[in-house]
C-alpha positions in Angstrom: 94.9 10.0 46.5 93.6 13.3 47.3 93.1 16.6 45.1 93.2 20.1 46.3 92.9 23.4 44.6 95.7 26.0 45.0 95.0 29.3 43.2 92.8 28.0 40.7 95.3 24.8 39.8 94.4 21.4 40.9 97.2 20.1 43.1 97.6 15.9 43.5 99.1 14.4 46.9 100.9 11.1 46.6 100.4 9.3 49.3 104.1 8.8 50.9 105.5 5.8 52.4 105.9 5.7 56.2 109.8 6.8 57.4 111.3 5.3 59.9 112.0 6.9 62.9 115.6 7.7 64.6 115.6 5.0 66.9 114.8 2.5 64.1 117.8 4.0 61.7 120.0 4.0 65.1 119.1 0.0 66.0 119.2 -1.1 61.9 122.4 0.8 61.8 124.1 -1.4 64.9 122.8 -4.5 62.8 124.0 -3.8 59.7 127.8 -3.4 62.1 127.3 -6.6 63.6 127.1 -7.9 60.7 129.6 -6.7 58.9 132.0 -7.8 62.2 130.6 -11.2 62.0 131.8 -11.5 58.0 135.1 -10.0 59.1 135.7 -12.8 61.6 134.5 -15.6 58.8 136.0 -13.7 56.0 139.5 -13.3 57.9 139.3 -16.8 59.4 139.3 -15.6 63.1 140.9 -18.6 65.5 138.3 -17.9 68.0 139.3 -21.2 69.8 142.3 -19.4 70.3 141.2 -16.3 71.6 139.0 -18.4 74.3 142.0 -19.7 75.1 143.7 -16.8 76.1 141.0 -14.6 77.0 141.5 -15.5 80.7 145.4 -15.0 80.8 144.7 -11.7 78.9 142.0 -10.5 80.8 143.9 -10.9 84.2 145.9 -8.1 83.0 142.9 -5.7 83.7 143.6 -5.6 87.6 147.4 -4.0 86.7 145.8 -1.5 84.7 142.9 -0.8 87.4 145.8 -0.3 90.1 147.4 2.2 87.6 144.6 4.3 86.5 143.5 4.2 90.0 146.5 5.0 91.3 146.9 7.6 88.7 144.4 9.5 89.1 144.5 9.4 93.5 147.7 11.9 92.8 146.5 13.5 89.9 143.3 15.0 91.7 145.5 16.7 94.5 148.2 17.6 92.0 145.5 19.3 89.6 144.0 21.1 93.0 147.5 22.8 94.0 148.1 23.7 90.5 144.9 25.0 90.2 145.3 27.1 93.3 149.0 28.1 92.7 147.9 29.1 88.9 145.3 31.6 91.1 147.4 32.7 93.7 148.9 36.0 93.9 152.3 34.3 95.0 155.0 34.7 92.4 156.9 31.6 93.7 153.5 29.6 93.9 152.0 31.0 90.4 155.7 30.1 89.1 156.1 26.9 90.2 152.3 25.8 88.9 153.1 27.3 85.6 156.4 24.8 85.4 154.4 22.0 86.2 151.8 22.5 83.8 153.7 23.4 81.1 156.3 20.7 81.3 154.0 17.7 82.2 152.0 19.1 79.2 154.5 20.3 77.1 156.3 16.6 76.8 155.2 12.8 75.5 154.0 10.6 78.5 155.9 7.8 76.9 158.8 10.0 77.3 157.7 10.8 80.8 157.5 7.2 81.8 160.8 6.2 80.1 162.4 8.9 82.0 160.9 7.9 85.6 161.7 4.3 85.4 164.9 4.3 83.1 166.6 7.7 83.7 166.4 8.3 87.4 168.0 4.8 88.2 171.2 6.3 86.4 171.4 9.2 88.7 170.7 7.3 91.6 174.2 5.3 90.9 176.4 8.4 89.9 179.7 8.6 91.5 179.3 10.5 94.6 175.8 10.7 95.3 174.5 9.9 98.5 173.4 6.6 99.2 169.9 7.5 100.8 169.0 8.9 97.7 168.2 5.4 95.9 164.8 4.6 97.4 164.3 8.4 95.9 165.3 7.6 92.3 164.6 3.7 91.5 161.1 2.6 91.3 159.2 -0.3 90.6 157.2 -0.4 87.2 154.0 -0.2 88.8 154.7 2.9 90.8 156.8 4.3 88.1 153.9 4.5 86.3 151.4 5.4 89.0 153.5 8.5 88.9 153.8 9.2 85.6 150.2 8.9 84.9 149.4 11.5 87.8 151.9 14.1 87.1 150.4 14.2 83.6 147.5 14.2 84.0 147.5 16.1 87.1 149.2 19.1 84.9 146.5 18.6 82.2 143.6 18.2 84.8 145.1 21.8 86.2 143.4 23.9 84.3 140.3 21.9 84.7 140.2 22.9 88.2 140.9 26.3 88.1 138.0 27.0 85.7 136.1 25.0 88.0 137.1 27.3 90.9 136.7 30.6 88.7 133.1 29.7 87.7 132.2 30.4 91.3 130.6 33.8 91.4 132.7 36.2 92.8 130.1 37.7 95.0 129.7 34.5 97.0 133.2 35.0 97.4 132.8 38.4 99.0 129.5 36.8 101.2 131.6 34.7 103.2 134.5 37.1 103.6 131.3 39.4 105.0 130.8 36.4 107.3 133.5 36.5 108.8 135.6 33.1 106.7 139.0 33.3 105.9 140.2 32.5 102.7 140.7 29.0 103.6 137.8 28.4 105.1 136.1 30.1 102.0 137.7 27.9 99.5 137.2 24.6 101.3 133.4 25.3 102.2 131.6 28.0 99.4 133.9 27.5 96.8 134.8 23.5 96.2 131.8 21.9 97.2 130.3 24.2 94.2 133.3 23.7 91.9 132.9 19.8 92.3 129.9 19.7 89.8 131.7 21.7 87.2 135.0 20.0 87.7 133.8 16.2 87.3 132.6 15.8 83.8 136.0 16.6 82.4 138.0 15.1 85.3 135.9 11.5 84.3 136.5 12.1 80.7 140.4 12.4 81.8 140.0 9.1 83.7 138.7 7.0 80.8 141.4 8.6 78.6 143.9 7.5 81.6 142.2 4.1 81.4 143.8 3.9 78.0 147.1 5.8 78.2 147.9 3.6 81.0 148.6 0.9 78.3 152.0 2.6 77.5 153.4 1.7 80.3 152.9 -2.3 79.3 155.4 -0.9 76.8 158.4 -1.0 79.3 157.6 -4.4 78.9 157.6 -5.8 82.4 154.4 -5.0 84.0 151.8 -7.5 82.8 148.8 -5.2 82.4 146.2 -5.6 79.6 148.1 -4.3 76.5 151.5 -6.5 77.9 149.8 -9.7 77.6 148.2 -9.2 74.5 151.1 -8.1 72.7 153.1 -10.9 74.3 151.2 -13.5 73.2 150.4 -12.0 70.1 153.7 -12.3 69.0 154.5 -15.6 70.7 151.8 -17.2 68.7 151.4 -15.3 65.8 148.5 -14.2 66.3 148.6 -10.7 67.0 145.0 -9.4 65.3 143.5 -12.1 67.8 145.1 -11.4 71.0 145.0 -7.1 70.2 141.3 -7.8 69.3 140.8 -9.3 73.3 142.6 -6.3 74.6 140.4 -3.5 72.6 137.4 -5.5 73.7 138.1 -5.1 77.2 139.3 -1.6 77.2 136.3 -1.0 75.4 133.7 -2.8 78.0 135.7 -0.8 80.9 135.4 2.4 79.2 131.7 1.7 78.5 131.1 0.4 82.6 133.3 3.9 83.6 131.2 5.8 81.4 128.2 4.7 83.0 129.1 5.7 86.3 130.5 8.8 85.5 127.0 9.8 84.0 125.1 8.7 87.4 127.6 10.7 89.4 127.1 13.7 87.2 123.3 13.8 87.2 123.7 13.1 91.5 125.7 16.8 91.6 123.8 18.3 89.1 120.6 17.4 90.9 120.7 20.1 93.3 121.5 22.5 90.5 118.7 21.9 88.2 116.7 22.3 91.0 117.5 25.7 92.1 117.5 26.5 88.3 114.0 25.0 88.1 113.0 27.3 91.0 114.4 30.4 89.9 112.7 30.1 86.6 
């Protein structure tokens, strides 16, 4: 204990015990939830025999929903990039048609969107009078079906995350490479992209894992077997739908965590340069 004088008053310190530190409250904190999950599972009388079982059957699902979120996000990325450049141009047909896409891929459910790809376009292909060559047009398979329905959305949504990518490019480097003697093509594909890339993939990763998710509506059509499929149908096969959704969230949740993980090392790789110059200039 130890006393101290402060204008004319003696003043007694208590000796105070030792906090802990953030990383300690963080690491006690993922304790105290493990535990709490661990009496959840004895309180609730968990079959875990039964989700070994079926862990395999339900995991399989995983490579349906890779091929979709994969597949998805192949168109979406050249979708978003021609809606981001016919948002910019100074077309009137372009900037009209970009505005339609985006505001109608954004504007409706992608349940909806899906339903109407694989369920309503199979109706029009077998109207009365229309042309014969227009099937292979109009009737999809489930997987692609969904392929596409996942990149037009999220190709309208990811859009506008490539035309702020592209408009965060100074303008004056813009107007150095016309002095140079680039067209506007030449501009776009070698000043402006390569820069807009760093800017554009934080979001445009975030949009994948939230694909990686979204693409479980499509296992509600009920006849692709991806991840959320097989859990549901044996969920309610057995009766034991807790078990069987728990599996599924598990997984999604590992991929998300494994996606997430890459998508940080890519960042820091394009932002590497960048800090650098920053670094420099300072």
């Amino acid at each position: 204990m130890a006393e101290a004088a402060v204008g004319g008053v003696r003043k007694t310190d208590t000796a105070r015990p030792p906090r802990l530190s953030f990383t300690s409250k963080k690491y006690l904190t993922y304790g105290v939830i493990v535990i709490m999950g661990i009496l959840v599972v004895l309180v609730f009388q968990f079959d875990l025999s039964f989700m070994r079982e079926w862990l395999p059957y339900i995991a399989r699902g995983t490579w349906f929903t890779l091929i979709l979120c994969f597949g998805g996000i192949a168109l979406a990325i050249p979708l978003a990039l021609l809606g981001a450049l016919g948002r910019l141009s100074r077309s009137g047909v372009l900037n009209g048609i970009a505005n339609f896409y985006t505001s109608f891929f954004r504007g409706t459910p992608l349940l909806v969107q899906i339903y109407f790809i694989y369920f309503a376009f199979p109706q029009l292909a077998f109207k009365p009078g229309v042309p014969d060559f227009l099937e292979p047009f109009l009737v999809y398979d489930v997987i692609f079906a969904g392929i596409l329905a996942l990149g037009l959305n999220y190709g309208a949504y990811m859009t506008e995350i490539f035309r702020g990518g592209i408009q965060s490019i100074g303008h004056g480097q813009v107007e150095a490479a016309h002095a140079l003697g680039m067209s506007a093509g030449q501009t776009m594909r070698r000043v402006v992209l390569p820069q807009a890339v760093r800017v554009i993939i934080p979001p445009t990763g975030n949009d994948f894992i939230a694909m990686l998710k979204d693409s479980s509506l499509v296992g509600v059509v009920g006849t692709v077997q991806e991840l959320f499929n097989r859990a549901q149908v044996v969920g309610k096969a057995e009766s034991r739908a807790f078990e069987t959704l728990a599996i599924a969230a598990l997984i999604y949740w590992f991929l998300t965590g494994v996606f997430s993980f890459f998508q940080g090392k890519l960042e820091k790789r394009y932002a590497r340069g960048h800090v650098r110059e920053e670094a420099h200039d300072g």
